[in-house]
PyMOL commands that place a pseudoatom at each C-alpha (Angstrom):
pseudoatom trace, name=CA, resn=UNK, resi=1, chain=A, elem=C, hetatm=0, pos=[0.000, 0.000, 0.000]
pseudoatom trace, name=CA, resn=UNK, resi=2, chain=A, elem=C, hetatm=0, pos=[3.007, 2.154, 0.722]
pseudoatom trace, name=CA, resn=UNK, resi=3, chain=A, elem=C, hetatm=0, pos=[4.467, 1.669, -2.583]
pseudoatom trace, name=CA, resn=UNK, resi=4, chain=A, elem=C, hetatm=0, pos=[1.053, 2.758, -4.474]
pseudoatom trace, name=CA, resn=UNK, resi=5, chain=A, elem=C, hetatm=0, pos=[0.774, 5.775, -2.322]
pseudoatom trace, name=CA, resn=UNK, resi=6, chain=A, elem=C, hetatm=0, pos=[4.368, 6.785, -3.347]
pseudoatom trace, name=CA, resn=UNK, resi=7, chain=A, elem=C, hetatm=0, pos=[3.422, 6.118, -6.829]
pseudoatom trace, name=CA, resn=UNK, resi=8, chain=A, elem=C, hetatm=0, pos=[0.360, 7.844, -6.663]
pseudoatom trace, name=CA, resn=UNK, resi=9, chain=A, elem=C, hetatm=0, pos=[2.115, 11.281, -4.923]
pseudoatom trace, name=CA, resn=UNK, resi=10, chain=A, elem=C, hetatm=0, pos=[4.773, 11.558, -7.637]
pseudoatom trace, name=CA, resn=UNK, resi=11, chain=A, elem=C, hetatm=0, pos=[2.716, 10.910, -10.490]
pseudoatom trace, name=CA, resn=UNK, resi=12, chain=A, elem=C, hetatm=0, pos=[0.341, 13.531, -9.188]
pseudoatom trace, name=CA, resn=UNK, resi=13, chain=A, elem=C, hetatm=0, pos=[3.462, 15.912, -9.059]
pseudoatom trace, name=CA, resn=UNK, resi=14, chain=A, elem=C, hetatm=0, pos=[4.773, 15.111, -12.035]
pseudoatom trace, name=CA, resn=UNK, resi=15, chain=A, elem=C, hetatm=0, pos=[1.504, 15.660, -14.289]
pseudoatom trace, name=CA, resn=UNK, resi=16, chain=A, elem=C, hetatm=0, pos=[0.706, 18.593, -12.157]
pseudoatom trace, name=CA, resn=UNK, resi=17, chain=A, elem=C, hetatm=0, pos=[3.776, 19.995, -13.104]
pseudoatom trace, name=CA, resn=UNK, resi=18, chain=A, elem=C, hetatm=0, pos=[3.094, 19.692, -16.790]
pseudoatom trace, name=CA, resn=UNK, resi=19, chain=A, elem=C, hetatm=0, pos=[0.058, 20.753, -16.626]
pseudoatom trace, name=CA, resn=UNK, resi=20, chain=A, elem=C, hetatm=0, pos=[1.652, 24.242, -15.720]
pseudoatom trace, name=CA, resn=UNK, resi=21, chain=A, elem=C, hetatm=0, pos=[3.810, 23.919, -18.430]
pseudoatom trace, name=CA, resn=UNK, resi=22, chain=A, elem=C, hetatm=0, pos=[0.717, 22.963, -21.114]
pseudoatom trace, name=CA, resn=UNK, resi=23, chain=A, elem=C, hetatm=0, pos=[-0.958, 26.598, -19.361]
pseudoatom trace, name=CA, resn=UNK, resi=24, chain=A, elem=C, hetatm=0, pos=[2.100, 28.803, -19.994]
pseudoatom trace, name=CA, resn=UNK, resi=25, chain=A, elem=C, hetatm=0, pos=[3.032, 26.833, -23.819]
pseudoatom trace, name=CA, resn=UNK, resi=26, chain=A, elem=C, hetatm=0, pos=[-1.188, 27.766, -24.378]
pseudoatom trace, name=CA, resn=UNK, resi=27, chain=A, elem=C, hetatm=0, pos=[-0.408, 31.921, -23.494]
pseudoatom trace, name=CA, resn=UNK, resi=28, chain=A, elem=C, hetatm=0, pos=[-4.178, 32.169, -22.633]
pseudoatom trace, name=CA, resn=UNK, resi=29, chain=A, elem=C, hetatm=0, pos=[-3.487, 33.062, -18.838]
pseudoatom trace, name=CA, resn=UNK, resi=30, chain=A, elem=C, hetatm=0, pos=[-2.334, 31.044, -16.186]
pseudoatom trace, name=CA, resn=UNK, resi=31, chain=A, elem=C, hetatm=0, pos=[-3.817, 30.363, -12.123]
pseudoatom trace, name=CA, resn=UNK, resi=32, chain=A, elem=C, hetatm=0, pos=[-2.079, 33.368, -9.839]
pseudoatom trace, name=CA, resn=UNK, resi=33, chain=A, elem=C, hetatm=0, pos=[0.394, 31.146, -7.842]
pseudoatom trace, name=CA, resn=UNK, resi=34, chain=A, elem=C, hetatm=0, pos=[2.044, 30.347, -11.332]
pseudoatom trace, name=CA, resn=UNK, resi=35, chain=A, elem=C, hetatm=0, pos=[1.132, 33.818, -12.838]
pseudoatom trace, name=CA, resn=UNK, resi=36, chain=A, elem=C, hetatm=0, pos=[3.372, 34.981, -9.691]
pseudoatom trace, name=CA, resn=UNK, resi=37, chain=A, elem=C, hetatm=0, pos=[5.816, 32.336, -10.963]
pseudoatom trace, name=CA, resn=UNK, resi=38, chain=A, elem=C, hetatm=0, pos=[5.964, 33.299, -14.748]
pseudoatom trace, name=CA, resn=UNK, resi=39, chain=A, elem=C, hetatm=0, pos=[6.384, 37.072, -13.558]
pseudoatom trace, name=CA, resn=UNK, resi=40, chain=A, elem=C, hetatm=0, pos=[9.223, 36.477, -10.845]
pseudoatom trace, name=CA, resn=UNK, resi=41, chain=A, elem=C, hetatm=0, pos=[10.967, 34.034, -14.032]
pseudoatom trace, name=CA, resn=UNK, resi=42, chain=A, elem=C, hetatm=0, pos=[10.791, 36.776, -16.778]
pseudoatom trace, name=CA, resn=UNK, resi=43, chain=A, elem=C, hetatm=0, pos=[12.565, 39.621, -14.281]
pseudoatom trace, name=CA, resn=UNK, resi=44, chain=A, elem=C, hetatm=0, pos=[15.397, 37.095, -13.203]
pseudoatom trace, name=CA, resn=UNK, resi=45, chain=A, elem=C, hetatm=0, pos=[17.688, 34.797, -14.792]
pseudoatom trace, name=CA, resn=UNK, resi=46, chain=A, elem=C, hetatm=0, pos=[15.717, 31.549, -13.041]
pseudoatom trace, name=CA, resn=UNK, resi=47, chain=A, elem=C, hetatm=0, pos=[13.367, 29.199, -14.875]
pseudoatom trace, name=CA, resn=UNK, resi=48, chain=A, elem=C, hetatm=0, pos=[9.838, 29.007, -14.593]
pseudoatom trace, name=CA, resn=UNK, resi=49, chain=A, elem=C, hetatm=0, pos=[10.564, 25.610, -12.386]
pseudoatom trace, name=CA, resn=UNK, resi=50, chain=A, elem=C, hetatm=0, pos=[13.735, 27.063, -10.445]
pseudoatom trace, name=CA, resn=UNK, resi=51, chain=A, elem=C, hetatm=0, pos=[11.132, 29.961, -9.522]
pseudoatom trace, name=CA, resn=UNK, resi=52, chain=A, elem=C, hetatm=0, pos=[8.325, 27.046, -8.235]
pseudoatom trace, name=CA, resn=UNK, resi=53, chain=A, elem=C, hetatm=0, pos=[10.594, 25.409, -6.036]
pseudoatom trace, name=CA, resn=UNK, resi=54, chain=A, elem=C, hetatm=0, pos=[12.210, 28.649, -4.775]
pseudoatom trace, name=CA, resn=UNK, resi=55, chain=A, elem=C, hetatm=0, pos=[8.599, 30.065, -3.917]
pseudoatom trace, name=CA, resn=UNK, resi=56, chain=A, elem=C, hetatm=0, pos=[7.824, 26.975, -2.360]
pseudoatom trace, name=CA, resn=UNK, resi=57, chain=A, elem=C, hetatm=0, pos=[10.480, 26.687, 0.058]
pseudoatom trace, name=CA, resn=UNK, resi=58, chain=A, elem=C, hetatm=0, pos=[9.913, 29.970, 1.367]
pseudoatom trace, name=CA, resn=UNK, resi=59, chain=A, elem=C, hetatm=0, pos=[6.554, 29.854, 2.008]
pseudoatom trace, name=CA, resn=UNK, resi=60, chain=A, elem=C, hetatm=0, pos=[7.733, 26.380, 3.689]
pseudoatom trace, name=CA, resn=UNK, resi=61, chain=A, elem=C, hetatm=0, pos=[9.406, 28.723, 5.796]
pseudoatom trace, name=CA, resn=UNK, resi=62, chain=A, elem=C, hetatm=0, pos=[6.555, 30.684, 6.877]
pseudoatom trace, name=CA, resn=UNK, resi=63, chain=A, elem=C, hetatm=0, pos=[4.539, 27.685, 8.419]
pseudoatom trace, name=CA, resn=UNK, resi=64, chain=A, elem=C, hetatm=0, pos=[7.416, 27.770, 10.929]
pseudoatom trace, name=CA, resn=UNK, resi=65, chain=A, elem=C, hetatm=0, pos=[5.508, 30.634, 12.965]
pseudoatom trace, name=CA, resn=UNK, resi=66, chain=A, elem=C, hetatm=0, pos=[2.081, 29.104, 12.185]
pseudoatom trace, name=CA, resn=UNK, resi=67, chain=A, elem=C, hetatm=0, pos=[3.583, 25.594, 13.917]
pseudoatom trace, name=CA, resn=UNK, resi=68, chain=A, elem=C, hetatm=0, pos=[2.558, 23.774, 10.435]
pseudoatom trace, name=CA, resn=UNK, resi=69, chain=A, elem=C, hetatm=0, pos=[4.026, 20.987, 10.375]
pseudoatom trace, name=CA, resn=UNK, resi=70, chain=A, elem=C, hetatm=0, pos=[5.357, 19.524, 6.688]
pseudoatom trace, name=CA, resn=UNK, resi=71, chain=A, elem=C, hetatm=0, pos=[5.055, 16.079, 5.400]
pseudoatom trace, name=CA, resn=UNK, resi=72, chain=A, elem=C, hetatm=0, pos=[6.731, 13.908, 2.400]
pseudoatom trace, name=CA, resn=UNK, resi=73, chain=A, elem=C, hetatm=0, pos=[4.196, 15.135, 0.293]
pseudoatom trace, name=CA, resn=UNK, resi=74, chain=A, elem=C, hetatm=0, pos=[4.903, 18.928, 1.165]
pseudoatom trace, name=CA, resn=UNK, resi=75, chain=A, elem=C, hetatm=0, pos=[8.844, 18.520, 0.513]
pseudoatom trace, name=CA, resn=UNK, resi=76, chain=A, elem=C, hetatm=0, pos=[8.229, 16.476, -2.591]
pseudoatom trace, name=CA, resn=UNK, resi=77, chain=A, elem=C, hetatm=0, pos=[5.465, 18.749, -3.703]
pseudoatom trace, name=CA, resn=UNK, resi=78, chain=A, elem=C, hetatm=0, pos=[8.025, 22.176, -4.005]
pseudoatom trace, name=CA, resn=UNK, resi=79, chain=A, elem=C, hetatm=0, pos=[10.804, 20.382, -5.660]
pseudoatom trace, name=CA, resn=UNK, resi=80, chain=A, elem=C, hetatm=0, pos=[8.866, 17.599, -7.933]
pseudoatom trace, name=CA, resn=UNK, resi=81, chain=A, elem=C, hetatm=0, pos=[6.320, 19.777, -9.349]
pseudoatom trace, name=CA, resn=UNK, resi=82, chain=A, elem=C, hetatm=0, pos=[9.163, 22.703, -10.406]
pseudoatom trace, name=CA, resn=UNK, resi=83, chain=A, elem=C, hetatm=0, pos=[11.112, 19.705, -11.562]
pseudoatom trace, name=CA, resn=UNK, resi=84, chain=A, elem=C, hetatm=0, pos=[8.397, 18.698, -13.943]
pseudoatom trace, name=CA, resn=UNK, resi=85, chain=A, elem=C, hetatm=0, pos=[7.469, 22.283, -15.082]
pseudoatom trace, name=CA, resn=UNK, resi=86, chain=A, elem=C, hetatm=0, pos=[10.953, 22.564, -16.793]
pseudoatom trace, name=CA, resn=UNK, resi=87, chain=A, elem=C, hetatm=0, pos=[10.816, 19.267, -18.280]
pseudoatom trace, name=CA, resn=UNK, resi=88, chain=A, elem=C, hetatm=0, pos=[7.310, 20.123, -19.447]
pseudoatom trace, name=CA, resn=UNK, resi=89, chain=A, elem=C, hetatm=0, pos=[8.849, 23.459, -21.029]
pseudoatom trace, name=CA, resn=UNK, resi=90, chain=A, elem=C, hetatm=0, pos=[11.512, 21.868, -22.632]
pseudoatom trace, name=CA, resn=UNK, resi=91, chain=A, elem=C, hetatm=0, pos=[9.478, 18.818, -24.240]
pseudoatom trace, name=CA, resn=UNK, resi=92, chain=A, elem=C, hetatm=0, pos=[6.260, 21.374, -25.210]
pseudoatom trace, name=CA, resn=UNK, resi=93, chain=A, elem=C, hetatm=0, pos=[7.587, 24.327, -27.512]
pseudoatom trace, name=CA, resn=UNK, resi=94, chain=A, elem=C, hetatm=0, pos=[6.259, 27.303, -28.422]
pseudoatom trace, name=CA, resn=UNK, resi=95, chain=A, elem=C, hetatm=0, pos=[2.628, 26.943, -30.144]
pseudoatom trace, name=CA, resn=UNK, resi=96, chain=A, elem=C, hetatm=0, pos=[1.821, 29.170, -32.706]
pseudoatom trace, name=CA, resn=UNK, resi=97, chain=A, elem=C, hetatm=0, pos=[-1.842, 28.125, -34.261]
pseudoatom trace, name=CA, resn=UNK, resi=98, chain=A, elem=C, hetatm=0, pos=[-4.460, 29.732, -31.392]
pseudoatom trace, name=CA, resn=UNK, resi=99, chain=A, elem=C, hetatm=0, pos=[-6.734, 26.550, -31.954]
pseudoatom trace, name=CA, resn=UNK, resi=100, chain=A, elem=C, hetatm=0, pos=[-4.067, 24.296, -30.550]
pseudoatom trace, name=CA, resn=UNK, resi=101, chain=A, elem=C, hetatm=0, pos=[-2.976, 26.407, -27.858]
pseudoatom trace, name=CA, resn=UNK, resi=102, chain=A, elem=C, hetatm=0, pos=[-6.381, 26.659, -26.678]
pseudoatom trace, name=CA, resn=UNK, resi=103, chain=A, elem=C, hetatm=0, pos=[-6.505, 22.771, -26.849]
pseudoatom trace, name=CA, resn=UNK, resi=104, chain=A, elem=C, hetatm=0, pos=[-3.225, 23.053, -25.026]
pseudoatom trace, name=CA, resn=UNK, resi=105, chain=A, elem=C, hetatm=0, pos=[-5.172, 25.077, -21.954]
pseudoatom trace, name=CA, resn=UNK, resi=106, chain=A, elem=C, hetatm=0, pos=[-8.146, 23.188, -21.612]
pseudoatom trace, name=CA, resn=UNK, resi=107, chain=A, elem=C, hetatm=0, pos=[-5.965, 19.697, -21.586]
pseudoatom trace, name=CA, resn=UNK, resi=108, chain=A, elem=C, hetatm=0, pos=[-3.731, 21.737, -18.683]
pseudoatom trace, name=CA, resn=UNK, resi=109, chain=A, elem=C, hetatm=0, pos=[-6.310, 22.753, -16.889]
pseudoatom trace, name=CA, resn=UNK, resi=110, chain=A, elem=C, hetatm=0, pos=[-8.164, 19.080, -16.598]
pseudoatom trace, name=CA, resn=UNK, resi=111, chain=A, elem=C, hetatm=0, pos=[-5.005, 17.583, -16.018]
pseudoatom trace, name=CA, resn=UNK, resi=112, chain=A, elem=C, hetatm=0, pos=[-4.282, 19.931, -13.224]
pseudoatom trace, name=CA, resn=UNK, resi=113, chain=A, elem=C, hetatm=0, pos=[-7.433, 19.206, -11.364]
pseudoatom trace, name=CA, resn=UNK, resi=114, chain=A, elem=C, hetatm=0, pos=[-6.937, 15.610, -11.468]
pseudoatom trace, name=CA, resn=UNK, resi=115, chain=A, elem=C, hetatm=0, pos=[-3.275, 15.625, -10.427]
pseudoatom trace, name=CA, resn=UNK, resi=116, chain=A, elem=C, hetatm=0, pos=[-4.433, 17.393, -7.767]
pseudoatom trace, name=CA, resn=UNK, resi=117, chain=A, elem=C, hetatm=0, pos=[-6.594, 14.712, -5.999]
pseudoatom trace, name=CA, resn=UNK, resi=118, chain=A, elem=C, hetatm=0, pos=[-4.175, 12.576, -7.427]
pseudoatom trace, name=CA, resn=UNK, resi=119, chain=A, elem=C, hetatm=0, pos=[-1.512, 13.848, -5.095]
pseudoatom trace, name=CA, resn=UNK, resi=120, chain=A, elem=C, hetatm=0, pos=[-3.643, 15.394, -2.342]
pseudoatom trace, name=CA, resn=UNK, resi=121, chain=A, elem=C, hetatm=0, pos=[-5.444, 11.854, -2.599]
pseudoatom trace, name=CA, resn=UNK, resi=122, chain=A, elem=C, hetatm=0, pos=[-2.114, 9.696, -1.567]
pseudoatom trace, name=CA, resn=UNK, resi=123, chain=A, elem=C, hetatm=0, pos=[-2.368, 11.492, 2.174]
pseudoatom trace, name=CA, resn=UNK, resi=124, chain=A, elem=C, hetatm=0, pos=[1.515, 12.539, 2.472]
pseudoatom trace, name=CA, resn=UNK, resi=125, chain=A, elem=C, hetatm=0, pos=[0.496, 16.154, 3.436]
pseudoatom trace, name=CA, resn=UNK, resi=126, chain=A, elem=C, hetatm=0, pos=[-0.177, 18.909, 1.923]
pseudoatom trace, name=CA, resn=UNK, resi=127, chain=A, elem=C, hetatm=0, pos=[1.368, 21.355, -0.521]
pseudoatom trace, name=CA, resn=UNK, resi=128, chain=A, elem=C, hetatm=0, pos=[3.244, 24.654, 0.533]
pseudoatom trace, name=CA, resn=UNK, resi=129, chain=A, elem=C, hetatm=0, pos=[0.720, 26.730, -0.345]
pseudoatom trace, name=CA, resn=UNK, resi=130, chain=A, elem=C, hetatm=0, pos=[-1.935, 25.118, 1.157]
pseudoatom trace, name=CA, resn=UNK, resi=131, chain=A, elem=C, hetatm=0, pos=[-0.485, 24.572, 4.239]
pseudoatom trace, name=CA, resn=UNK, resi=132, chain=A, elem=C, hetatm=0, pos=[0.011, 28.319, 4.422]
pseudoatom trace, name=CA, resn=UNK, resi=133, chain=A, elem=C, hetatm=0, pos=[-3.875, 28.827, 3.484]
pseudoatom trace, name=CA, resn=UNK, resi=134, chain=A, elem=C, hetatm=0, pos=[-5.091, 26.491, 6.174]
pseudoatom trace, name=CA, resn=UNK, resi=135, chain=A, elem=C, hetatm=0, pos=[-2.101, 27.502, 8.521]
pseudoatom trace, name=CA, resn=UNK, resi=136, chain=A, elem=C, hetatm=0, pos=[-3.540, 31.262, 8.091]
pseudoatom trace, name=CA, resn=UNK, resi=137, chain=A, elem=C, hetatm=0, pos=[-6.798, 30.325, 8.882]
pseudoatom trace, name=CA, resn=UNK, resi=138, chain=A, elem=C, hetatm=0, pos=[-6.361, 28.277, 11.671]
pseudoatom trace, name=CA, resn=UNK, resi=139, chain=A, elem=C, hetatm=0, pos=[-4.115, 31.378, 13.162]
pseudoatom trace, name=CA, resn=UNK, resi=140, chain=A, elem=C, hetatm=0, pos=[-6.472, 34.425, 12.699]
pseudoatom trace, name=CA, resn=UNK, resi=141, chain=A, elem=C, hetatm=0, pos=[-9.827, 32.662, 12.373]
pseudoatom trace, name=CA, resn=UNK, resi=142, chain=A, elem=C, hetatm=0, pos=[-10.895, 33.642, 9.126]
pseudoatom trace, name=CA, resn=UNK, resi=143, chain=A, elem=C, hetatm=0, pos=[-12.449, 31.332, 6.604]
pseudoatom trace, name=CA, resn=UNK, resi=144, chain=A, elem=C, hetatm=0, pos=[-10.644, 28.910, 4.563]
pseudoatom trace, name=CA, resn=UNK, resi=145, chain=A, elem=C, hetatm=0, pos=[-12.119, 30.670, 1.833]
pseudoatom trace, name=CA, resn=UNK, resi=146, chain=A, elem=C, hetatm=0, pos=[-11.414, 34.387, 2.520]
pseudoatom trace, name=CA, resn=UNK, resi=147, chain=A, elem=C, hetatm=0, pos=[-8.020, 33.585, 3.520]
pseudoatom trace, name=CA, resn=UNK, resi=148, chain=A, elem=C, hetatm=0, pos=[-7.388, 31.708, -0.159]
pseudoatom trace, name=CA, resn=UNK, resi=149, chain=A, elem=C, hetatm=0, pos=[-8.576, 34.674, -2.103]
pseudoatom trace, name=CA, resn=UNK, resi=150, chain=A, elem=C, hetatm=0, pos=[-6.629, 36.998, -0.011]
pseudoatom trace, name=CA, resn=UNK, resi=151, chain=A, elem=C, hetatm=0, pos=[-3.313, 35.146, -0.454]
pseudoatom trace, name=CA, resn=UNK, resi=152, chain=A, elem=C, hetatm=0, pos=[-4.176, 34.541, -4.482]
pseudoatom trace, name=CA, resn=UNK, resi=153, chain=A, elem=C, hetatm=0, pos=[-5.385, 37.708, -5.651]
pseudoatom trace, name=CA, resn=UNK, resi=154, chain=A, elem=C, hetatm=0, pos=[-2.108, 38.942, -4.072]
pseudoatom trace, name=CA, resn=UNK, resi=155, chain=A, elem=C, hetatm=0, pos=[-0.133, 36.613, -5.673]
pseudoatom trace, name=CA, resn=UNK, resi=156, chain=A, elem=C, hetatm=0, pos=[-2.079, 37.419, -8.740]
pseudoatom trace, name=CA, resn=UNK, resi=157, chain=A, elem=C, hetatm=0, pos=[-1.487, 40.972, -8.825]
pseudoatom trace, name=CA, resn=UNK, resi=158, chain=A, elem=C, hetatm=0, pos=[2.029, 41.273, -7.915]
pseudoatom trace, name=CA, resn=UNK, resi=159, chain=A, elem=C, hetatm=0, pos=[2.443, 38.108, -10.755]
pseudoatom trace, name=CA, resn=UNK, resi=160, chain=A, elem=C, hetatm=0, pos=[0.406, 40.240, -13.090]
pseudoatom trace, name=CA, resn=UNK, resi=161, chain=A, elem=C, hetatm=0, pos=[2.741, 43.511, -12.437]
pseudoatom trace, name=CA, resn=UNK, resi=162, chain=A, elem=C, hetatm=0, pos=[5.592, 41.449, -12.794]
pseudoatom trace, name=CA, resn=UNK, resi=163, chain=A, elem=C, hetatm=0, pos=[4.662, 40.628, -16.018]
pseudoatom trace, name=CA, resn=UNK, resi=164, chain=A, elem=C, hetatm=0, pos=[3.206, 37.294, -15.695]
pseudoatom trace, name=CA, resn=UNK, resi=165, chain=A, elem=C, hetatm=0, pos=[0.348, 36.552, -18.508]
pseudoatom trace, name=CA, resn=UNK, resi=166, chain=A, elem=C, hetatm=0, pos=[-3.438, 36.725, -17.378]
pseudoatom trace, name=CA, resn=UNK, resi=167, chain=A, elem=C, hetatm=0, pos=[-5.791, 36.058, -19.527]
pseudoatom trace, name=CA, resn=UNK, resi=168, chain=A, elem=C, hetatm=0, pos=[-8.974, 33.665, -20.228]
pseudoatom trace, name=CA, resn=UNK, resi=169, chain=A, elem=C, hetatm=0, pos=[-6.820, 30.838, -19.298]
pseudoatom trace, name=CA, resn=UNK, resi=170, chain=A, elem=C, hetatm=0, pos=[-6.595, 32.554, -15.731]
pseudoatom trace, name=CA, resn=UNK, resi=171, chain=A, elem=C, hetatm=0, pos=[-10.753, 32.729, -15.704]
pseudoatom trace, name=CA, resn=UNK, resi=172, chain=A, elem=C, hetatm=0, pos=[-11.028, 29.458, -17.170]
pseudoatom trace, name=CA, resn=UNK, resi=173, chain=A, elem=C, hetatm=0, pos=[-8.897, 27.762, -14.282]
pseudoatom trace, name=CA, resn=UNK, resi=174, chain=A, elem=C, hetatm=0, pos=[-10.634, 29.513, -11.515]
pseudoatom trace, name=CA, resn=UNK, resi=175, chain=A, elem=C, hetatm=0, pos=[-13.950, 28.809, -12.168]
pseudoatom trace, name=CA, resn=UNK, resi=176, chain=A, elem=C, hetatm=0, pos=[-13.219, 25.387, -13.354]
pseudoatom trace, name=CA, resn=UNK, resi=177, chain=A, elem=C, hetatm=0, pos=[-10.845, 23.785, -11.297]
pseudoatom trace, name=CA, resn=UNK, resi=178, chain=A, elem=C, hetatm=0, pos=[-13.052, 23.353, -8.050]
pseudoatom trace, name=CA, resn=UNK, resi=179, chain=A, elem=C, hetatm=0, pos=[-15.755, 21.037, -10.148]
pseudoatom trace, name=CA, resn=UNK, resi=180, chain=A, elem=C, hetatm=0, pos=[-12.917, 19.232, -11.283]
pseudoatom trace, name=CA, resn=UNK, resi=181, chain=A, elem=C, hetatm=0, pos=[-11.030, 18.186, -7.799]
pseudoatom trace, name=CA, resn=UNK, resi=182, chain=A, elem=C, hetatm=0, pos=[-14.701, 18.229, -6.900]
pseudoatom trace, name=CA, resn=UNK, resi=183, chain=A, elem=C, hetatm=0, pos=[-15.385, 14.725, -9.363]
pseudoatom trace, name=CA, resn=UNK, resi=184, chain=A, elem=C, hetatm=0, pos=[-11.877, 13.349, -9.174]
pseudoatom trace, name=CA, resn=UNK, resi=185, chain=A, elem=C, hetatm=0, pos=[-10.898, 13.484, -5.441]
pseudoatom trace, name=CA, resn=UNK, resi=186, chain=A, elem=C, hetatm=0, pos=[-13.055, 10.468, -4.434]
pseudoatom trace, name=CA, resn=UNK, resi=187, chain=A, elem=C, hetatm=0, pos=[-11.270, 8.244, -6.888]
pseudoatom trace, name=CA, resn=UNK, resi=188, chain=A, elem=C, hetatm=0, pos=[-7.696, 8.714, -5.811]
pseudoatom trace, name=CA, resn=UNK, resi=189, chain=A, elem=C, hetatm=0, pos=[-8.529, 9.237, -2.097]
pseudoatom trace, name=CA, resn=UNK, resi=190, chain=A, elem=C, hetatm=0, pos=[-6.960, 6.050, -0.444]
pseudoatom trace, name=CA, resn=UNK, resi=191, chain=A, elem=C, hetatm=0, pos=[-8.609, 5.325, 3.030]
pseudoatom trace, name=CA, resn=UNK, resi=192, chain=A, elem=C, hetatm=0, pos=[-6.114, 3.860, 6.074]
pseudoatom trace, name=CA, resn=UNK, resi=193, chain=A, elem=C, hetatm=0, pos=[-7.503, 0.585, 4.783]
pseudoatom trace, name=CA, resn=UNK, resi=194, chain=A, elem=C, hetatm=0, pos=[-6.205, 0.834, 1.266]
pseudoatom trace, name=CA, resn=UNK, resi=195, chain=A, elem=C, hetatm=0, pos=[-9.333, 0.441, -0.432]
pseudoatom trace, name=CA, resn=UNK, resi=196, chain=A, elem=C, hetatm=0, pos=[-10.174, 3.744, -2.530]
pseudoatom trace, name=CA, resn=UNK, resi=197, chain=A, elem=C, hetatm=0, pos=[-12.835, 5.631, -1.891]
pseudoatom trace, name=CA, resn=UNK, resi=198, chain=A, elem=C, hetatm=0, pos=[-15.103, 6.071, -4.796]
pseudoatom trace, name=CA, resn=UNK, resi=199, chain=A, elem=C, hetatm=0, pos=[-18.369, 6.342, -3.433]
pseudoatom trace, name=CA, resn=UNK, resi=200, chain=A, elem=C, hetatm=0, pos=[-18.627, 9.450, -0.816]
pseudoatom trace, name=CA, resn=UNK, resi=201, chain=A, elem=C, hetatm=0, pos=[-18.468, 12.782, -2.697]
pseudoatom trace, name=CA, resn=UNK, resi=202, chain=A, elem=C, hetatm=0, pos=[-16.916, 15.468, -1.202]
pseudoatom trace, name=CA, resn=UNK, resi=203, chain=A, elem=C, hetatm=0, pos=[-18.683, 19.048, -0.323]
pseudoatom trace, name=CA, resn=UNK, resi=204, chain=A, elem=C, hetatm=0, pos=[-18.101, 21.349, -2.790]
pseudoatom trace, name=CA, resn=UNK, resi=205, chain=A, elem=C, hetatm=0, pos=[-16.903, 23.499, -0.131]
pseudoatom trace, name=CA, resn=UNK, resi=206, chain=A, elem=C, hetatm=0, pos=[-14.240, 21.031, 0.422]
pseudoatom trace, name=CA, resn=UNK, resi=207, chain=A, elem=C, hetatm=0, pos=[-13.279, 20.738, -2.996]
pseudoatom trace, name=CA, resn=UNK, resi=208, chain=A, elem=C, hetatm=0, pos=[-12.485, 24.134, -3.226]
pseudoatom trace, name=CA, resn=UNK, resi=209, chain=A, elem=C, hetatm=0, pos=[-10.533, 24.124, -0.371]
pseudoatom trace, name=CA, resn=UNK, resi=210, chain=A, elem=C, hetatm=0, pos=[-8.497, 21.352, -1.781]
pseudoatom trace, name=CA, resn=UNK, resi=211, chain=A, elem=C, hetatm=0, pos=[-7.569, 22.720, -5.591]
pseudoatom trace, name=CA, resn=UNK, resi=212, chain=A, elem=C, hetatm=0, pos=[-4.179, 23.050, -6.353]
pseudoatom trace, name=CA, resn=UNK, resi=213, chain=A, elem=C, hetatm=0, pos=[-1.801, 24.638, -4.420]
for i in range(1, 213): cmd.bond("trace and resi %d" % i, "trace and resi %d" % (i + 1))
show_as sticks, trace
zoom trace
């Protein structure tokens, strides 16, 4: 069971990490954390994935005053999914018909919904930036919801100022990526037991709360 939850994490990782890639190859927009990314990337010399793991680990740091504690899943989650951005970049060039980038995004954004009860779904913890959301909440009592759009329309903006591209894409993901996670989860959830759980469907509410990091 141990070996199919390890599995199950990195695979999540990995296609989570080209699904970023697919968003950014499709120029329609991209979700704020990696709008943030793209922006940060085209101002200094790093990559698009060196910029994802660097982000990462420090917001890692910042759980240290919200006593957040970080599993195998959070480590793995700030250097696998930057390690599979790059790759993604590298193996995906630049698109120039507008029908198959926008292909491209809606194949990125699927795949990033299900990669993300894939990997949220193998119970090693959870990412950086969710462990900051739920960290924040926990800390100052606010709603797992307010404190999620506070922290990405932030991350939006200064990603946006930055230079980061925003766009449809960036529409598409938000409004799309909670009924995703929402269908998915249940299928790649693994109870204590080991048998999956395919049958109880998780509140929208907590779907939301559990899209990508």
């Amino acid at each position: 069971m141990m070996i199919r939850r390890l599995i199950q994490l990195y695979a999540g990782l990995f296609a989570f990490g080209m699904s970023s890639a697919m968003m950014v190859r499709s120029d329609f927009g991209l979700n704020p954390w990696d709008v943030f990314h793209q922006g940060v990337g085209d101002r200094t010399p790093l990559s698009f994935g060196t910029v994802v793991i660097v982000a990462g680990a420090i917001v890692l740091l910042l759980w240290i005053p919200l006593r957040q504690r970080p599993g195998l899943g959070t480590v793995s989650n700030i250097i696998g999914i930057g390690l599979a951005a790059d790759f993604g970049l590298w193996l995906i060039p630049e698109i120039g018909s507008p029908l198959i980038r926008a292909a491209i995004l809606a194949i990125g954004i699927f795949l990033n919904g299900v990669a993300t009860s894939t990997y949220i779904g193998a119970g090693f913890g959870p990412g950086p930036r969710d462990g900051l959301m739920t960290g924040l909440a926990a800390r100052t009592g606010w709603s797992i919801r307010a404190v999620r759009t506070g922290i990405e329309l932030t991350v939006l903006a200064v990603g946006w100022g930055l230079g980061g591209t925003v766009g449809i894409g960036t529409v598409l993901f938000a409004v799309t990526i909670g009924p995703i996670v929402h269908l998915t989860l249940p299928y790649f959830t693994i109870r204590s037991g080991g048998a999956p759980l395919t049958r109880a469907m998780p509140t929208d509410k907590a779907a939301r709360d559990n899209s990508p990091t």
